[in-house]
Each structure stands twice: as structure tokens, then as C-alpha cells.
C-alpha positions in Angstrom: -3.7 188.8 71.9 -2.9 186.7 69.3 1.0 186.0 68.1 1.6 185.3 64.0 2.0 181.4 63.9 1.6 178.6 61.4 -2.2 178.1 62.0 -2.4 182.0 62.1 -0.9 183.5 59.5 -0.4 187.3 60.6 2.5 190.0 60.0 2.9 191.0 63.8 1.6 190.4 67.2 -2.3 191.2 67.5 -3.0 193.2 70.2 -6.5 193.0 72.5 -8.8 195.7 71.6 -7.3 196.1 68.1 -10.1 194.9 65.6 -8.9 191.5 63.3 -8.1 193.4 59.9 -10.4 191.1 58.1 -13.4 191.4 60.5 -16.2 193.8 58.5 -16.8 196.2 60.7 -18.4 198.8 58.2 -21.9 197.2 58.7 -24.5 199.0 60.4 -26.0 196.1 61.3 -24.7 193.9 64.7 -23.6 191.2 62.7 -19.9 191.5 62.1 -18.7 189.2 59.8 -15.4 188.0 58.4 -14.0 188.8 54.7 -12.5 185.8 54.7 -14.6 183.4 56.3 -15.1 181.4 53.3 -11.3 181.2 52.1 -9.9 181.2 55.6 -8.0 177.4 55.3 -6.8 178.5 51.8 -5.3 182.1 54.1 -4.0 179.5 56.1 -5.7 180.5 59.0 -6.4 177.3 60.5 -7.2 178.5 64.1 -10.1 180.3 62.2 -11.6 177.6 60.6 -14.0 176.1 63.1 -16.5 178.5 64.0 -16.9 182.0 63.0 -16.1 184.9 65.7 -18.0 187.4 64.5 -15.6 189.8 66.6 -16.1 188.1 70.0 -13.1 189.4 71.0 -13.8 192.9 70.7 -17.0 192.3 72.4 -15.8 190.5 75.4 -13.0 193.4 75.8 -15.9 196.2 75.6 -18.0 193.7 78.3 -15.3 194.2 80.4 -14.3 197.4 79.6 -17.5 198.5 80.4 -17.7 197.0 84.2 -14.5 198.9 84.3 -11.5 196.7 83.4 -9.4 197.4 80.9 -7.2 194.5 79.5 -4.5 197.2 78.1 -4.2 198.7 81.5 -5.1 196.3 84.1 -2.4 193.6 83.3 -2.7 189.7 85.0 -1.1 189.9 88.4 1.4 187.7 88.1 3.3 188.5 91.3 -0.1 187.4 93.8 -1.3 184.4 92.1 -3.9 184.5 95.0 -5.5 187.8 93.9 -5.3 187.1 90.3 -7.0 183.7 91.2 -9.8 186.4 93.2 -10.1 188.2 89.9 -10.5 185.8 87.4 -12.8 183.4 89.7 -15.0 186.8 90.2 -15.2 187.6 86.5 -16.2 184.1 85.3 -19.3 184.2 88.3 -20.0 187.8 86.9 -20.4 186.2 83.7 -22.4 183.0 84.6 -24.7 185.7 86.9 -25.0 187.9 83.9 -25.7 185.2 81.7 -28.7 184.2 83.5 -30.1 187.5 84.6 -30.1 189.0 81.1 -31.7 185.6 79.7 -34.1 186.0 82.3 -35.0 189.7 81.7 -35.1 189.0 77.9 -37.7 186.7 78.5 -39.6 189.3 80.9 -39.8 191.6 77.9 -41.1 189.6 75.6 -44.1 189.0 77.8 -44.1 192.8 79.4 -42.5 194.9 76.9 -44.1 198.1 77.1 -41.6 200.7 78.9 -39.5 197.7 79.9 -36.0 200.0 79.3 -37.5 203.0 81.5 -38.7 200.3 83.8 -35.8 198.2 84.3 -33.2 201.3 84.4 -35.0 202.6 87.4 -35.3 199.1 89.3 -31.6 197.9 88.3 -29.2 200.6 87.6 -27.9 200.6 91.4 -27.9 197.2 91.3 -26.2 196.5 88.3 -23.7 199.7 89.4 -23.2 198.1 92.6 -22.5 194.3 91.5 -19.8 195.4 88.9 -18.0 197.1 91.5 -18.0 194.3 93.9 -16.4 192.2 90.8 -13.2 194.7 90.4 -12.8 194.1 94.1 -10.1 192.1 95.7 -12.5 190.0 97.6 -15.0 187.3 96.4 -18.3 188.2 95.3 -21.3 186.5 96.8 -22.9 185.5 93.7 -26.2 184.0 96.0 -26.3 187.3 97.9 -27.1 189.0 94.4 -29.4 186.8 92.9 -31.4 187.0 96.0 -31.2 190.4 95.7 -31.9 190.4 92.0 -35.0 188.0 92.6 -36.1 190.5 95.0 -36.2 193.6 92.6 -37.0 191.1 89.9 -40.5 190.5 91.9 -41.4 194.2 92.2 -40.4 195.4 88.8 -42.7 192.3 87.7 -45.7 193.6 89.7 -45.1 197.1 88.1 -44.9 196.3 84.7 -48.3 194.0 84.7 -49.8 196.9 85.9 -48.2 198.8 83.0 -48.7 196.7 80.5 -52.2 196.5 81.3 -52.9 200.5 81.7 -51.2 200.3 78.0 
């Protein structure tokens, strides 16, 4: 959410999940880019000027939306500082988890990628099912207990695909 300001020269509060009116969104491509980008200190928008978002914040929103959190619906719990410090510490391990898993499984497609998506859907949807439930809960998530887990499958999806790739 973003509030009109000095550096941020909007008419009204910006909601989350409500697309920057500047942001090019009829591209078919995954590149969304900004109208403005190159006049944005001229626009005054000064908190854009550094870096370009490329509608980050629409795509974090559906990355949560999509393990089931919903920023419109599932306000901060201010009244149990102790659960929202749960939720927010299991959210920023899901992301550091997923950040490594999916660097690591885009590197095993590179080297194996025929019928990597059939391959990995049936080895990982469970898991994946499983671990974004355990983030939504109230308790923390053991981060080590899944990546020994994901190492696991990780190992026998390997040995399937070599096989294959080489059939192929």
C-alpha cells in the first residue's frame, strides 16, 4: 500500500493488489514495464527513481496469494505481536527455502529437461502442498526438516530423469 506523498505523487491511497496505473500491463510478454520510467523524477516520483519494479508488488501479492494468504483479507495481527512475529518469521524462511529450491531445480532442467514439468509435479506436488500449509500455520516451520526432505525427493527424481533423458 502506498499513501500519495511528496516523493510519490498519487491522487489517493494505493491499495495492495491494485496494479500501479502506470505499470504496462497490456504486454503479452513477462516483462512488465513502466510508462513512465524514463520521466519518473520529472512526475516527481522520486521513490520510483532508483530501480525499476517491473510490478513486484503484484507479484509478491500473487506469491502469497497463491500459498494461500491474502494481504486484503488476512490483516497483520496486531493484537498477538507473538503470532504475527510466527507469521512473518515463517514467510521470510518460506521465501529464502523457495529461493533456493527453485534455483536449484532450474539448474536441474537445464541439465535434464526432457519431461522435467510431468516429472517434478509428480515428485513435488505433496511436498510443495504440504510445506505451504505448514507456513500459514501458527507454529514455526522447520526449514531443515524440509530441505532434508526436499534433498531426499530431489535424489530420486534425479535418478529418474537420467534415465529419462537418456531413453529420450
Amino acid at each position: 500500500m502506498h499513501s500519495p506523498s511528496e516523493n510519490f505523487p498519487i491522487q489517493e491511497v494505493k491499495r495492495g493488489g491494485i496494479p500501479c496505473e502506470y505499470l504496462d500491463l497490456t504486454s503479452h510478454s513477462k516483462n512488465v514495464t513502466c510508462q513512465i520510467h524514463d520521466v519518473l523524477e520529472e512526475k516527481n516520483f522520486k521513490v520510483c527513481t532508483n530501480y525499476n519494479c517491473f510490478g513486484s508488488g503484484n507479484y509478491v501479492s500473487q506469491l502469497f496469494e497463491s500459498i494461500g494468504f491474502d494481504w486484503l483479507k488476512n490483516e497483520p495481527n496486531l493484537d498477538n505481536p507473538d503470532a504475527q512475529k510466527v507469521e512473518t518469521t515463517n514467510l521470510r524462511y518460506g521465501f529464502n527455502f523457495y529461493e533456493r529450491v527453485f534455483a536449484d531445480l532450474n539448474s536441474i532442467k537445464k541439465t535434464y529437461p526432457i519431461g522435467f514439468e510431468t516429472i517434478l509435479n509428480s515428485f513435488y506436488s505433496d511436498f510443495f502442498t504440504s510445506f505451504n500449509q505448514k507456513l500459514l500455520l501458527q507454529t514455526e516451520v522447520e526449514v531443515n526438516e524440509f530441505m532434508y526432505k526436499y534433498k531426499k525427493i530431489r535424489t530420486e527424481m534425479i535418478e529418474v530423469l537420467r534415465i529419462y533423458n537418456f531413453i529420450l
